[in-house]
C-alpha positions in Angstrom: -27.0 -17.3 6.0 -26.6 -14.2 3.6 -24.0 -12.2 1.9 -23.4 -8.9 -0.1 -20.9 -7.3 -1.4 -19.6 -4.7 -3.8 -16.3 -4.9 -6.4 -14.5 -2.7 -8.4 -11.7 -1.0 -7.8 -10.5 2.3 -9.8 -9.2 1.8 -12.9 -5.4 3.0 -12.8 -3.8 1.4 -16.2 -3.3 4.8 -17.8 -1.5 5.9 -14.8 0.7 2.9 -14.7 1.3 3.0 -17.9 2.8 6.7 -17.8 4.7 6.3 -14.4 6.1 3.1 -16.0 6.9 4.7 -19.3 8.3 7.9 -17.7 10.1 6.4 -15.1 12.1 3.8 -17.4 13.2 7.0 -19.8 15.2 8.5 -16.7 16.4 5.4 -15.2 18.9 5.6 -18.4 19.5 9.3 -18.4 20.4 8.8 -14.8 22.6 6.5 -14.8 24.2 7.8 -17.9 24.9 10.8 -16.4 25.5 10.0 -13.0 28.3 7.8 -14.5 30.2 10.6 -16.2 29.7 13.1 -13.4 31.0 10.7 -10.9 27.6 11.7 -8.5 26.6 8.4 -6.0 23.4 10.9 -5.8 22.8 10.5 -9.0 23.4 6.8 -9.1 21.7 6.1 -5.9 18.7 8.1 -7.6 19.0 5.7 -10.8 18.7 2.9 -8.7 15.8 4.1 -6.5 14.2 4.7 -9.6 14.6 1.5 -11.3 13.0 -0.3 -8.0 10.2 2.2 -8.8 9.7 0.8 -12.0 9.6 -2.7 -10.7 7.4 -1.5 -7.8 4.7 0.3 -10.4 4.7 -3.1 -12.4 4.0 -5.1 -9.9 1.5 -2.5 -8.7 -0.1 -2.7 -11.7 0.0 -6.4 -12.0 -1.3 -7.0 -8.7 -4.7 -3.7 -9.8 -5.4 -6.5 -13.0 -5.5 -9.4 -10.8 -7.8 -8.4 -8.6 -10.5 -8.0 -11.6 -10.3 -11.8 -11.9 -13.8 -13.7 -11.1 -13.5 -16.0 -8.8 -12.8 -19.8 -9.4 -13.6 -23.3 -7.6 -10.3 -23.1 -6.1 -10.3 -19.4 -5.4 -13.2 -18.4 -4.5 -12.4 -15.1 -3.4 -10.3 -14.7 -6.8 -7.0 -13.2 -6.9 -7.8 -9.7 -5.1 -5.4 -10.7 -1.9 -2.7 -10.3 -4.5 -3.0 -6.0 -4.2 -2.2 -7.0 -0.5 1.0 -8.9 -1.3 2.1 -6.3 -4.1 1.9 -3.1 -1.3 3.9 -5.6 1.2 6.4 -6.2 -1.4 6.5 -2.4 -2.8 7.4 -1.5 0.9 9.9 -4.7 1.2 11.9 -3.8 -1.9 11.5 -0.1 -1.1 13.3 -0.6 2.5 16.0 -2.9 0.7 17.1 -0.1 -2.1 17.1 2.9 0.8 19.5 0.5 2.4 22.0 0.1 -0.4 21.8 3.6 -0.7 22.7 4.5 2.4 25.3 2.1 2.9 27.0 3.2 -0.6 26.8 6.6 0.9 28.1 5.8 4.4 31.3 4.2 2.1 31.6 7.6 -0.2 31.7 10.1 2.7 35.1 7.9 3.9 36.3 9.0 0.8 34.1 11.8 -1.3 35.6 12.2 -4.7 35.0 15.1 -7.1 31.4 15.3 -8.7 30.4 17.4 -12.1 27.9 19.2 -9.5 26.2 21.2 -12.7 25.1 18.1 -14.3 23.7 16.6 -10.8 21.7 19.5 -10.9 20.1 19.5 -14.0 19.5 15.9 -13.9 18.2 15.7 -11.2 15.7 18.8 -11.7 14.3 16.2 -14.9 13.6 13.9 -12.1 11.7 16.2 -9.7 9.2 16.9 -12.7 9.5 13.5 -13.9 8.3 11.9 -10.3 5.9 14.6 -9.1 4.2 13.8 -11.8 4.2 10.2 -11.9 3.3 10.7 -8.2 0.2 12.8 -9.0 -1.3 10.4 -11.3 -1.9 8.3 -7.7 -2.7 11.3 -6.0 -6.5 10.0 -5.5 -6.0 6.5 -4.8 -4.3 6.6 -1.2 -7.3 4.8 0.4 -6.0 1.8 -1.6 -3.0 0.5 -0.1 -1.7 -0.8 -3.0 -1.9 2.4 -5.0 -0.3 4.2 -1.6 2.3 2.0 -2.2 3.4 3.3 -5.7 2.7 7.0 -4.9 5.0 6.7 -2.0 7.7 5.1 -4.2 7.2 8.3 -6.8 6.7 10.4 -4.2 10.2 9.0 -2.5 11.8 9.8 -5.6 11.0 13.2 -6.0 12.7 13.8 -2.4 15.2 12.3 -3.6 16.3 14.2 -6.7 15.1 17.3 -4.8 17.7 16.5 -2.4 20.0 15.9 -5.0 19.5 19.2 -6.7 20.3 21.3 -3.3 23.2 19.2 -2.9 24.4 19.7 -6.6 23.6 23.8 -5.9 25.4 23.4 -3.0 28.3 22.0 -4.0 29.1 24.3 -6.9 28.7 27.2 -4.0 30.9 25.8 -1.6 33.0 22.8 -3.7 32.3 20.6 -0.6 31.8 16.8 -2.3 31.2 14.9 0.7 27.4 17.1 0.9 26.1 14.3 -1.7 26.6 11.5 0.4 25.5 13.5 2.7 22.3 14.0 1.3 21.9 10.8 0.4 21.9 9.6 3.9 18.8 12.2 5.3 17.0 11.6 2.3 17.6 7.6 2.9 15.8 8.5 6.5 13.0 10.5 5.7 12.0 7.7 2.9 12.2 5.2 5.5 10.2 7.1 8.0 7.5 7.7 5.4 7.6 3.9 4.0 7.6 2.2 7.9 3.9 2.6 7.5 3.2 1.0 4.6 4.7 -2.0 5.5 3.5 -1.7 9.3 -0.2 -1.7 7.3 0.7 -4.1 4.6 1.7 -6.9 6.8 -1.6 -6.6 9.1 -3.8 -6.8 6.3 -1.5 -10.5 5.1 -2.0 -11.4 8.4 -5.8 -10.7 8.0 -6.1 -8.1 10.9 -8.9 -5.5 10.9 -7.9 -2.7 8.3 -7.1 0.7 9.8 -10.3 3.0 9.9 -12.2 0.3 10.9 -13.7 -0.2 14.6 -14.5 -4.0 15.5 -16.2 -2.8 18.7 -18.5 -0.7 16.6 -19.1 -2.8 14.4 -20.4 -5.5 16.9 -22.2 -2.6 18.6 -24.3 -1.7 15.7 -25.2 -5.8 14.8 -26.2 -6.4 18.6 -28.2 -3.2 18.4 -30.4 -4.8 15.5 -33.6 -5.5 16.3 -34.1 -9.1 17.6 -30.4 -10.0 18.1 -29.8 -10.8 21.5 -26.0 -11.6 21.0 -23.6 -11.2 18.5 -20.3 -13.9 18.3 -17.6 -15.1 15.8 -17.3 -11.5 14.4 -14.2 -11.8 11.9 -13.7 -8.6 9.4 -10.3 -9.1 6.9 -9.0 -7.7 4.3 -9.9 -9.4 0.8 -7.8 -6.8 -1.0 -6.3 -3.8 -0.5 -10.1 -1.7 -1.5 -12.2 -4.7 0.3 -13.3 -5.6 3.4 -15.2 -8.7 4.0 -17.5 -9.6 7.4 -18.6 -12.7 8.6 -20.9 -12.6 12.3 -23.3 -15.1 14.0 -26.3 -13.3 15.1 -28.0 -14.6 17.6 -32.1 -14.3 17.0 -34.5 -16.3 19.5 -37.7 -15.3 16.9 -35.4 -17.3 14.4 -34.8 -15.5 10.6 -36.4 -12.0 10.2 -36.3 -12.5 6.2 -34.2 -11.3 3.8 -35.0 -7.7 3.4 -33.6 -7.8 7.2 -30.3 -9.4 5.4 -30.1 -7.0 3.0 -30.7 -3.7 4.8 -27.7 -5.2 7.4 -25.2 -5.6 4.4 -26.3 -1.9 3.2 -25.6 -0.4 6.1 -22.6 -2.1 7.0 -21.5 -0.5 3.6 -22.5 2.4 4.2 -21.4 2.8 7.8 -18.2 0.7 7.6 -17.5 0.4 4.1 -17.5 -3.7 4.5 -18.1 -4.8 1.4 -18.5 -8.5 1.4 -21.2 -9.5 4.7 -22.0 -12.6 5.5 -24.4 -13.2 8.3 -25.2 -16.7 10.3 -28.2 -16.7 12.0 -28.8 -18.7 15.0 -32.0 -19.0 17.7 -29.6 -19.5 20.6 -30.4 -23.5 20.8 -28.1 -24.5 24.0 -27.4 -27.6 21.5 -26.2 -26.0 18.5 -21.8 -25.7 19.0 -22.4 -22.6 17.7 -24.0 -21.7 21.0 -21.5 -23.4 23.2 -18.7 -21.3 25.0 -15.4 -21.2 22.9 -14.0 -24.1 25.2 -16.5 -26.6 25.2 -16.7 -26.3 21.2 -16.2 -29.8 19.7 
């Protein structure tokens, strides 16, 4: 039995640190503001923001604990924990669109007037502030974990876009009820964008194959090695939200080809797959061995 694997995910604390930082500055402007000009966009935007805040810090939280070394207890460490932080950022992501849009639902019963000026200026501050939180992730979006905070940047900067064409629009027309309106498609088109996240987030806690991966090629490729007649027990998870792990019986009637044979395997799953973390049991295909046995007459 072998194994190999590779660690190290991109370091991101610089870019936490100024999403986090930036982010907390216009939570207060926000909701300042959005106070005295009466906006629910504005408000809503506060709020959305302030989950981003929470989101990035857990984020980041989740990026550090994945640099642990592994214990007696956890012997994988703490990387899973990316996985639960992307599955949360999409949970609590889901839950703030939905008070927004049921606060805007109750405003457009009964819009009241709105300072549509300051909504617009405001919310301009939180255009730039977002796109460029956002861009600081930019890179990552192979990591699930950092997709998860550029979406909830990204989300905002719809957001207070959509805010700013409201605000525009209402000092054109005078018409209130367009911020709750406005509230509502954003609310969709956020959760349209986030349903993936969490769709991909849960697989990966429930240790299905990550996306981009193919199990049937994978298997291909190890019975195509030479000497393997058969290939069984194939299992490929997530071990974060950057690693994959393998583990595969492989058949071999000649018995162990030696460990350069190992080690070229776990290369090229690498390099082929991007699998990480292989580990390889190698059988002769002795009718004795349970490993051998069909999956029914296992003990």
């Amino acid at each position: 039995m072998a194994s190999g694997h590779v660690h190290g995910p991109a370091d991101y604390n610089r870019a936490f640190a100024i999403g986090i930082a930036l982010n907390v500055g216009f939570v207060v402007i926000e909701a300042v503001y959005g106070i005295l000009a009466g906006s629910l966009a504005l408000l809503a935007d506060a709020g959305h923001n302030l989950s981003d805040v929470l989101g990035l810090a857990l984020a980041w939280g989740a990026s550090v604990l994945t640099t642990r070394h592994p214990s007696p207890r956890r012997t994988y460490g703490l990387r899973r924990s990316s996985i639960l932080a992307a599955l949360l950022n999409a949970v609590t992501l889901l839950v703030a669109v939905g008070a927004i849009a049921w606060e805007a639902v109750i405003r457009l019963q009964d819009p009241g007037p709105v300072a549509a000026g300051t909504i617009v200026w405001v919310a301009a501050v939180g255009v730039l502030v977002n796109s460029v939180s956002a861009y600081l992730f930019v890179k990552g979006q192979a990591d699930l974990n950092m997709r998860g905070a550029f979406l909830h940047l990204a989300a905002d900067a719809a957001v207070s876009l959509g805010t700013v064409f409201a605000g525009v629009a209402i000092l054109l027309t005078g018409w209130a009820w367009l911020d709750p309106v406005v509230s509502l498609v954003i609310s969709a088109v956020i959760v349209t964008g986030t349903w993936g996240l969490l769709v991909d987030s849960v697989n990966l806690a429930l240790d299905a194959v990550p996306e981009g991966i193919d199990p049937e090629a994978v298997k291909t490729y190890l019975g195509s090695l030479r000497g393997v007649s058969e290939v069984h027990d194939l299992h490929i998870w997530a071990m974060s939200t950057t690693e994959t792990a393998l583990t595969a019986h492989l058949v071999i009637p000649d018995g162990l080809p030696g460990d350069a044979f190992l080690a070229a395997t776990c290369r090229q799953l690498h390099d082929r797959f991007g699998i990480e973390h292989a580990t390889l049991q190698i059988e002769t295909g002795d009718p004795a061995h349970p490993c051998c046995l069909a999956p029914d007459t296992r003990v």
